[in-house]
Structures are given as structure tokens and as C-alpha cells.
C-alpha positions as CSV (number, residue, x, y, z in Angstrom):
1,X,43.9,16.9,20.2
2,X,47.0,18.3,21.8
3,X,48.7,21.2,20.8
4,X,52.8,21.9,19.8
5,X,54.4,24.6,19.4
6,X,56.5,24.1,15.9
7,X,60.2,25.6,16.2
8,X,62.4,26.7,13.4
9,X,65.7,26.5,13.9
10,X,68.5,27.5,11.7
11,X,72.0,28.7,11.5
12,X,71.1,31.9,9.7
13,X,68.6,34.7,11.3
14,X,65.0,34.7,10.2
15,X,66.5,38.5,8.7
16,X,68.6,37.2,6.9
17,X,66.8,34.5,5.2
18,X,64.8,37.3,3.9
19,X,67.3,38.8,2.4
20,X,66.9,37.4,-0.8
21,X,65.4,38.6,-4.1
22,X,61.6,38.7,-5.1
23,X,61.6,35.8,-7.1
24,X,63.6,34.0,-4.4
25,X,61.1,35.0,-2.0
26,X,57.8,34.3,-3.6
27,X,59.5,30.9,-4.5
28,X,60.0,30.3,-0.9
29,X,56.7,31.4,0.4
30,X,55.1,29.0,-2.2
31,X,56.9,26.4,-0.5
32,X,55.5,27.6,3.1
33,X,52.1,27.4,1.4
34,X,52.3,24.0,0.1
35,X,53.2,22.2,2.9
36,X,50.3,24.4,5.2
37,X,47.9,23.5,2.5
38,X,48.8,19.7,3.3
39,X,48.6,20.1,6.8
40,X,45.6,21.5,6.8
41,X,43.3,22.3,9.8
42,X,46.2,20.8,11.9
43,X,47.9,23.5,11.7
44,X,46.2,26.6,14.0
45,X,48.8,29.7,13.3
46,X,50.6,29.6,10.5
47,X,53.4,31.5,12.9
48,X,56.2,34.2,11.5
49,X,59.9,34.2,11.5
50,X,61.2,35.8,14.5
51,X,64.4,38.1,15.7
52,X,66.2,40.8,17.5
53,X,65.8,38.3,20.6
54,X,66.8,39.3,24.5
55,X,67.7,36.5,27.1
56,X,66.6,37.8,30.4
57,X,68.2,36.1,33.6
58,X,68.2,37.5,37.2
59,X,71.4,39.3,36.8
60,X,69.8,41.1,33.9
61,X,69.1,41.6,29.6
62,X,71.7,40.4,26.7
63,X,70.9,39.7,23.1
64,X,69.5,36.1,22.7
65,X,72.1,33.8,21.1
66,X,69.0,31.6,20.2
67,X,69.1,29.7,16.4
68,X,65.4,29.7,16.6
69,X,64.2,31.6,13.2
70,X,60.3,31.1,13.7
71,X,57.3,29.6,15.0
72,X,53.8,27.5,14.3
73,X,51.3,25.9,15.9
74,X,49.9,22.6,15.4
75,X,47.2,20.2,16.6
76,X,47.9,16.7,16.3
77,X,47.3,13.4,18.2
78,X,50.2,12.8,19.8
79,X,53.8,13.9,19.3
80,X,54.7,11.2,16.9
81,X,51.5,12.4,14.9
82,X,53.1,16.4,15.0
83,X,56.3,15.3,13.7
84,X,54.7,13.2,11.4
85,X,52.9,16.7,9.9
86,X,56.9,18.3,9.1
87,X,57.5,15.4,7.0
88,X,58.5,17.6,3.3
89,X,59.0,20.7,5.4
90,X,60.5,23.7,3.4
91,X,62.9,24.9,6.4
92,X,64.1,21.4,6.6
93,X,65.7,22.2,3.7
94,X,68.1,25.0,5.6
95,X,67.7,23.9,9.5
96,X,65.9,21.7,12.0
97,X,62.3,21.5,13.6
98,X,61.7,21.0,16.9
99,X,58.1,20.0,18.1
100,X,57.0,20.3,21.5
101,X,53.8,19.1,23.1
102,X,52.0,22.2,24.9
103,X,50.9,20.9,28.4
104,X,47.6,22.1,29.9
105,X,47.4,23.6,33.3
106,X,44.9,21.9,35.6
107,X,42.3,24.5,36.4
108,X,43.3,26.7,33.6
């Protein structure tokens, strides 16, 4: 089994998709925990939302201009088997999900 890193991309910041009410949230969240409870094993860290990025070049630090909100991890097949696994995603519902293949080093 392969492992791909799960990336959640949106228009709006991970901070302020939280800023919602309770009910809005646990609604949400219940979401999240649907679709990982289908997934199941496949999926090896559940991840978090992310922020308050820096792009780092040679010439130096600036605040990221990234769209990606989050992250997860998940073990799969092959690639068309890890997209396969975001099929009734909840952030599909307010962005896009990118899945890429982690390679493995030789000798690592």
C-alpha cells in the first residue's frame, strides 16, 4: 500500500472556516467523522486544518499565498484507489482535494 498525502484546498482560510457557531461546528465535524468512519483503516492521520503559512525562497520569508486549508493521510492501492476514498467528501462541499502519491526513497 502506498501512501498520499490528502490536500484541502479552499478559497477561504482553515481560520475562517472555523469561524462559525457551535452548532455549525459540531455539524461539520460530524461530517469529517462520517466520511473517516467510511474510509476506515485507509486513512492513517486524520490531519488538521492548517494556517498562518510562510513561503521561504532564497531571497528570503513572505506570508504563504497558499489555498491549502488542511491535510490527511491515506493508504490506498494506487492513486485512482486514493481518489476513489474522497468520493462524498465534506470539504468538497466548499473547495477541492488534491491527492498525491508519497514516493519512497531508496535506502530510506
Amino acid at each position: 500500500m502506498a501512501k498520499y498525502l490528502v490536500l484541502y484546498r479552499a478559497d477561504v482560510s482553515a481560520e475562517e472556516q472555523m469561524q462559525q457557531s457551535p452548532e455549525e461546528g459540531d455539524a461539520s465535524m460530524q461530517e469529517w467523522m462520517a466520511w473517516a468512519g467510511k474510509v476506515g483503516g485507509a486513512l492513517t492521520d486524520f490531519g488538521s486544518p492548517v494556517g498562518n503559512g510562510r513561503a521561504i525562497t532564497s531571497a528570503g520569508t513572505s506570508s504563504s499565498t497558499s489555498d491549502v486549508a488542511g491535510y490527511s493521510i491515506v493508504e490506498a492501492a494506487d492513486a485512482d484507489a486514493a481518489a476513489a476514498l474522497m468520493d462524498g467528501h465534506p470539504h468538497l462541499e466548499i473547495g477541492t482535494i488534491e491527492v498525491l502519491e508519497a514516493i519512497e526513497l531508496p535506502g530510506m
